[in-house]
VEXBA-712708 format. One line per 8 residues: their letters; for each residue x, y, z negated of C-alpha. Coordinates in nm, 4 decimals. Layout:
BEGIN
A> X/Y/Z | ... $
END
This chain:
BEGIN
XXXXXXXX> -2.7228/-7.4770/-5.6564 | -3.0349/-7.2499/-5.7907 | -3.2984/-7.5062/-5.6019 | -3.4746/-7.1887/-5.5181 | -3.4722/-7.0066/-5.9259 | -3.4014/-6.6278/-5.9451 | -3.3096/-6.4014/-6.1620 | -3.3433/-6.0140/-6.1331 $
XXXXXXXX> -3.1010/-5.8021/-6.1415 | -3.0887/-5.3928/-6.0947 | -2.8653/-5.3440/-5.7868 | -2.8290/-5.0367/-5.5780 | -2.9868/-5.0480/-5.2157 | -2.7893/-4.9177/-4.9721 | -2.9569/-4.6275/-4.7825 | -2.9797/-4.8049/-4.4163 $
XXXXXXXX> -3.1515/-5.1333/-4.5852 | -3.3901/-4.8797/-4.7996 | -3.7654/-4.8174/-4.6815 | -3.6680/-4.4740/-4.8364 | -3.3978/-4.4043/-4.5776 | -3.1699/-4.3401/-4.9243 | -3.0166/-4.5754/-5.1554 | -3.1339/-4.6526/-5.5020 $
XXXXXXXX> -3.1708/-4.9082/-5.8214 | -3.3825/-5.1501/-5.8016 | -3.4703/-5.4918/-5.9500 | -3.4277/-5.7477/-5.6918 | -3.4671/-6.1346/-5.7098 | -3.0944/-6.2728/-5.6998 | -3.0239/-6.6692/-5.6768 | -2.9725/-6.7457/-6.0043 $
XXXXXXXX> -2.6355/-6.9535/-5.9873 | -2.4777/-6.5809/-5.8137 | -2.6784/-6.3812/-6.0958 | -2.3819/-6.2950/-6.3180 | -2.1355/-6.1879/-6.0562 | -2.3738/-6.0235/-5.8857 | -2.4815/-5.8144/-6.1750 | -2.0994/-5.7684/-6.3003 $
XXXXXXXX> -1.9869/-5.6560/-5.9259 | -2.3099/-5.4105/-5.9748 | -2.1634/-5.3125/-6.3344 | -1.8167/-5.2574/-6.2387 | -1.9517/-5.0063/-5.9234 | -1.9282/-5.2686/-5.6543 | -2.1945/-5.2180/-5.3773 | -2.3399/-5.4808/-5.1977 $
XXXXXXXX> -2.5963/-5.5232/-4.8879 | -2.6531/-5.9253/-4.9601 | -2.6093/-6.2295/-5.1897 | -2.6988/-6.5626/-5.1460 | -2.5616/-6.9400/-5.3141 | -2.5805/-7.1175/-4.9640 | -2.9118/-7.3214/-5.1234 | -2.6729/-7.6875/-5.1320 $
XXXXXXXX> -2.6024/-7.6325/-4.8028 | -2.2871/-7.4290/-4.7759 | -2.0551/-7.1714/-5.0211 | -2.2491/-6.9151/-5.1231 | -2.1445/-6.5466/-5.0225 | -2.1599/-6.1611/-5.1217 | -2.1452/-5.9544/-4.8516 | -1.9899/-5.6017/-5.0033 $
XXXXXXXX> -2.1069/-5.2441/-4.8934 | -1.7644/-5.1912/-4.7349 | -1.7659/-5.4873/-4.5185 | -1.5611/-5.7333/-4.6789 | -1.7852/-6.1295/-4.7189 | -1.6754/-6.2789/-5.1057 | -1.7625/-6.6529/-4.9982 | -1.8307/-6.8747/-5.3351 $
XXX> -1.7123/-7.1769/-5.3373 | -1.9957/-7.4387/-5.4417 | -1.8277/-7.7896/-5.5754 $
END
């Protein structure tokens, strides 16, 4: 668990999240326990619309552009 730390990380915002109404980069403030695979899913071309470690209270998940949840298992 991140007890509330973040790290930022450059991620691409999908269009219908944007303020833009397009995507782009930008630094966002990612739990930093998810940091890593969040920025290597980002790396390897991986959209996402959300992250989040589940804060000690339940597994973490990425939810992917396409739909499909990753759920982190927390132990």
């Amino acid at each position: 668990m991140c007890k509330n730390r973040y790290q930022k990380v450059m991620v691409r915002i999908p269009g219908d999240l944007s303020y833009l109404g397009r995507s782009y980069m930008g630094e966002k403030k990612i739990d930093s326990c998810i940091a890593s695979i969040v920025k290597a899913l980002q790396e390897g071309g991986i959209d996402m619309r959300a992250s989040c470690c589940g804060h000690g209270k339940g597994n973490g998940k990425i939810l992917l552009q396409d739909g499909r949840k990753l759920t982190i298992s927390v132990e």
